[in-house]
C-alpha positions as CSV (number, residue, x, y, z in Angstrom):
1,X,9.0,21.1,9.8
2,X,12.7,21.5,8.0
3,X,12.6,19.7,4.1
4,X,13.5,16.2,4.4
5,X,14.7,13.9,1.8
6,X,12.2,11.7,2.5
7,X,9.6,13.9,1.6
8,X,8.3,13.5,-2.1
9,X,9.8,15.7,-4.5
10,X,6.3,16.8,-6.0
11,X,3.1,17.0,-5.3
12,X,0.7,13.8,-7.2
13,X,0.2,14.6,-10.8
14,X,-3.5,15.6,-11.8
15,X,-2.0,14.8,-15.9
16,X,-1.0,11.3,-15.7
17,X,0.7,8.9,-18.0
18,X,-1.8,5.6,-17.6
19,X,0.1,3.8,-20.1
20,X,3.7,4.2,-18.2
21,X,1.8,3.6,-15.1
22,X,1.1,-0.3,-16.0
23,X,3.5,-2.3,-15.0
24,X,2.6,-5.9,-15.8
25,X,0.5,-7.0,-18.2
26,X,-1.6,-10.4,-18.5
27,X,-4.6,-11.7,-20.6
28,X,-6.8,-11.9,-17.3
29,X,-5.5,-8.8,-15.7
30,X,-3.3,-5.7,-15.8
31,X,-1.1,-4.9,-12.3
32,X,-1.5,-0.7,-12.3
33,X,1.1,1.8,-10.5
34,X,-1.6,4.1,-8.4
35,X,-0.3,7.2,-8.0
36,X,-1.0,8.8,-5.1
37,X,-3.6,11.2,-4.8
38,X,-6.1,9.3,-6.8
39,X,-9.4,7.6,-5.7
40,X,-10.0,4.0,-7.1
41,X,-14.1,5.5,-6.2
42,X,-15.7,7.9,-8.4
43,X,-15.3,10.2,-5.8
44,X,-15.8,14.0,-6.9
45,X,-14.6,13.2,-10.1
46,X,-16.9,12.9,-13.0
47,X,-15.7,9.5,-14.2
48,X,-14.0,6.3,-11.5
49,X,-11.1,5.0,-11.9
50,X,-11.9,2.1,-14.1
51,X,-14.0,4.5,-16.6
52,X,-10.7,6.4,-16.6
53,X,-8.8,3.3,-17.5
54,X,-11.0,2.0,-20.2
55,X,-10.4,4.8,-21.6
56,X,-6.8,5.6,-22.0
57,X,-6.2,1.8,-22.4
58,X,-8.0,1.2,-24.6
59,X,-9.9,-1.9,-23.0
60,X,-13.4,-2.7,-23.5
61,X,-14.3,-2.9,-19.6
62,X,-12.3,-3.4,-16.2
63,X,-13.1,-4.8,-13.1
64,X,-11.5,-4.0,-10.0
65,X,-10.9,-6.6,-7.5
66,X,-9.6,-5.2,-4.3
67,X,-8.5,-1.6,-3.2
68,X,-6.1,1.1,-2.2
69,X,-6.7,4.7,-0.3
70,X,-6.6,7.7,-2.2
71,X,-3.7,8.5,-0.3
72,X,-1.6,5.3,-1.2
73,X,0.0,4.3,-4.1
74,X,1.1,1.3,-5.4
75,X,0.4,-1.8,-7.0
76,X,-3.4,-2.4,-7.9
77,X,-4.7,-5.5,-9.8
78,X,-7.7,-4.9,-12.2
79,X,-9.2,-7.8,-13.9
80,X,-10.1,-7.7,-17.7
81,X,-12.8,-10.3,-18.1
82,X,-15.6,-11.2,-15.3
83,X,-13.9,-14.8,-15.0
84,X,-11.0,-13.4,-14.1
85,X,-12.8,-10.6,-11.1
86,X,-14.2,-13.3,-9.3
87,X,-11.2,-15.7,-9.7
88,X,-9.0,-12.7,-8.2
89,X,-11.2,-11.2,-5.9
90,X,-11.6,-15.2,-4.4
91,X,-7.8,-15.0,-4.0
92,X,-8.1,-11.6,-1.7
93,X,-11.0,-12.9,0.0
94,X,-9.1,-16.5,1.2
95,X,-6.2,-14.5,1.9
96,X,-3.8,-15.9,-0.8
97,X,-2.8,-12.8,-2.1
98,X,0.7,-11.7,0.3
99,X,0.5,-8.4,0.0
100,X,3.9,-5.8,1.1
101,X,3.6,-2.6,2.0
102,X,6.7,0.4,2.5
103,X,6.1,3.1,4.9
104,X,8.1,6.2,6.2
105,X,7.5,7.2,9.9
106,X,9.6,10.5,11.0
107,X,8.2,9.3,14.8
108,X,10.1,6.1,16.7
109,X,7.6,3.3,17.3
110,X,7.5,1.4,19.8
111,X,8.9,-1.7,19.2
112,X,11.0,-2.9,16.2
113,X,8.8,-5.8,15.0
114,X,5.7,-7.6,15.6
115,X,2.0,-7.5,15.2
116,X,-0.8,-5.1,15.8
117,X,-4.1,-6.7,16.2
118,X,-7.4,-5.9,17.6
119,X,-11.2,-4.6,16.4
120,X,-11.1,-1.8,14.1
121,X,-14.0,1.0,15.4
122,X,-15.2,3.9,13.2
123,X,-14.8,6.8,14.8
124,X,-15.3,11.1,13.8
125,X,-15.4,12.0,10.1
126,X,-14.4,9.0,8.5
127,X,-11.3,7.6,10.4
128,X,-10.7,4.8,12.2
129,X,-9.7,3.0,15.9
130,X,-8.1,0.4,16.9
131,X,-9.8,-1.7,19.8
132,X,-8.9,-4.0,22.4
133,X,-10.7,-6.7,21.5
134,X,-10.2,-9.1,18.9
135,X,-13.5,-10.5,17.4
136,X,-13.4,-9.5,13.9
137,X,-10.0,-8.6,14.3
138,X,-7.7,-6.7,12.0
139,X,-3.8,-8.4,12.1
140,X,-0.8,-6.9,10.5
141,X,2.8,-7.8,10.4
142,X,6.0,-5.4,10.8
143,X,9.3,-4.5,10.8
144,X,11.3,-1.2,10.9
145,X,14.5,0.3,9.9
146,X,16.1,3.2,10.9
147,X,17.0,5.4,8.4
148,X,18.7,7.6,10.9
149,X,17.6,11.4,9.4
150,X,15.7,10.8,12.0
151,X,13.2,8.7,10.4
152,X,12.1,4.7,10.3
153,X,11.7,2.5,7.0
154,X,8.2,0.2,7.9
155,X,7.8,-3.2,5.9
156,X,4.2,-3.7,6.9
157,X,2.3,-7.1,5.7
158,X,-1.3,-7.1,6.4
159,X,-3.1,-10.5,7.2
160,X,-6.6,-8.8,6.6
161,X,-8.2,-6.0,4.5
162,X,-10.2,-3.4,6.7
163,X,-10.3,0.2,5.8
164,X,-7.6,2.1,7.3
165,X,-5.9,-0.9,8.4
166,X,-2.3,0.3,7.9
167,X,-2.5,3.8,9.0
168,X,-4.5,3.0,12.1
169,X,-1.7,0.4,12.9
170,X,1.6,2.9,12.4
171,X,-0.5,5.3,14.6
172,X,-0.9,2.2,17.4
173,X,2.9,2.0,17.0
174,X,3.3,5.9,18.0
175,X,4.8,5.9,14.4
176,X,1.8,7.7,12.0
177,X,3.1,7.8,8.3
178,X,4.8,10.6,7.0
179,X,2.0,12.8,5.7
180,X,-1.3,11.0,6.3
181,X,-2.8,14.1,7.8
182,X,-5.9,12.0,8.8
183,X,-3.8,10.1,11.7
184,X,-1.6,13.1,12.8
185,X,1.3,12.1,10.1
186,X,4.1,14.7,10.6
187,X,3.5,17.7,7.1
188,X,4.5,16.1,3.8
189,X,3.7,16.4,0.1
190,X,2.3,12.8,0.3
191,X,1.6,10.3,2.8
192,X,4.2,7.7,2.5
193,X,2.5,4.8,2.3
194,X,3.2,2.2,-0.9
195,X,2.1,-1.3,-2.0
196,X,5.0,-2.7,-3.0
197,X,4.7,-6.1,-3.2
198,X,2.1,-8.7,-4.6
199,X,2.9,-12.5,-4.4
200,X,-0.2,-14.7,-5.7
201,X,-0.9,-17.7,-7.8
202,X,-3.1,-17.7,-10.4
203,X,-4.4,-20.6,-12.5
204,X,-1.4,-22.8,-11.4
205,X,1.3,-19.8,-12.0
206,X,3.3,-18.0,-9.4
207,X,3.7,-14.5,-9.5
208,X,5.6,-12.1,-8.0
209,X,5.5,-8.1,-8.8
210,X,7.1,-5.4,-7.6
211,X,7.1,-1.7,-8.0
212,X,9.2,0.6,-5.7
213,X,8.1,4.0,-4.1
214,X,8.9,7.3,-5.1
215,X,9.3,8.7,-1.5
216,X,13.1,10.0,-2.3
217,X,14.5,12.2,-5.0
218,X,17.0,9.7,-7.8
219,X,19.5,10.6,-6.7
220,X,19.4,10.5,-2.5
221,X,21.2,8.4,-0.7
222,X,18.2,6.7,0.0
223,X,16.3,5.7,-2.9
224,X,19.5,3.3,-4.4
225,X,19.8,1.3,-2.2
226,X,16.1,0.8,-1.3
227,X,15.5,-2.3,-2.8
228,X,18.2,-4.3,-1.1
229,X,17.1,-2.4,2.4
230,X,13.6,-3.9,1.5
231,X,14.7,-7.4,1.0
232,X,16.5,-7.5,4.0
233,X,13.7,-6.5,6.3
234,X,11.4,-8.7,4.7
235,X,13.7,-11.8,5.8
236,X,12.9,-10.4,9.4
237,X,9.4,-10.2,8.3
238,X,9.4,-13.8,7.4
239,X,9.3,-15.0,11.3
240,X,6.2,-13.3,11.9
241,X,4.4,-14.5,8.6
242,X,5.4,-17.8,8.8
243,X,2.7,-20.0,8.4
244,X,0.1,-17.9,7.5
245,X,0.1,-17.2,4.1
């Protein structure tokens, strides 16, 4: 496959910066930057996440209260006091948290906007399926852009929380993310797949935090204006969401 620009510059950092990875900061909870590449599970590694945090922190203890895959970065909520883990994790399970996702496809889905629903199935060596039927069902919302390199910007909004939930649904599409190896993603340093957006209210205050991707180099002619190409796809969004957050 020819070098794209929408391929990440680097490969995910094993020496990372925790401090400059924080990007908001609150007496219940800090909102974290995950880089890519790193398991919020203890995984192999000798020490999780949140022992890993604690430490270069400097906080007592963390909690975490919902998840990403090792593959996606993004924005990830850990709670600093047990009040404040079950108050959060309440807000994911009731589906009050609007979570907003940015993905890079290099295939053309199949339709523009929408929904994927249906029963997600395990299937060989840890991935996923989507089913037909819908009894437990896992929903999310989309919408795409193209970013004409060929590739398509995905604003992806998920309704529920299973495992594998956005990849499973860009490979419904005929679109798998850029990289994620696991659902026959086209060869990349990373799989492009970001959490970008969390809107939530907590204890009577509205919040709204944001943290863009990574997926271009500075300076392409991409990564400027990415915001604003965001924002305007998540207008589209809206008429799909409506109503249910």
């Amino acid at each position: 496959m020819q070098t794209s620009p929408l391929i990440a510059t680097t490969a995910p950092s094993l020496a990372i910066d925790w401090q400059a990875q924080v990007v908001y900061r609150h007496s219940d909870f800090i909102v974290l930057n995950k880089p890519a590449g790193v398991s919020v599970h203890k995984d192999d590694s000798l020490e999780g996440l949140t022992t890993v945090l604690t430490k270069a922190l400097s906080l007592p203890q963390l909690w975490l209260v919902h998840r990403l895959d090792k593959v996606t970065s993004g924005l990830l909520i850990l709670a600093l006091n047990a009040r404040a883990a079950s108050a959060l994790s309440q807000l994911f399970a009731l589906h009050q948290v609007q979570k907003t996702y940015v993905a890079i496809s290099d295939k053309r889905p199949k339709a523009k906007a929408g929904t994927v629903k249906g029963d997600m199935q395990k299937g060989r060596n840890g991935s996923w399926k989507l089913c037909h039927t819908q009894e437990n069902s896992a929903h999310t919302y989309f919408v795409c852009q193209s970013l004409q390199t060929p590739a398509w910007l995905f604003l992806l909004r998920p309704y529920t929380g299973k495992t594998h939930q956005l990849r499973v649904a860009m490979k419904s599409l005929g679109s798998p993310i850029l990289g994620d190896k696991r659902y026959q993603g086209s060869p990349a340093n990373r799989t492009c797949l970001h959490a970008w957006r969390l809107q939530f209210t907590y204890n009577s205050e509205q919040f709204d935090i944001q943290c863009l991707p990574n997926f271009f180099p500075e300076n392409s002619q991409w990564q400027q204006p990415l915001l604003q190409r965001l924002l305007l796809l998540e207008e589209k969004l809206l008429q799909f969401t409506k109503g249910n957050f």
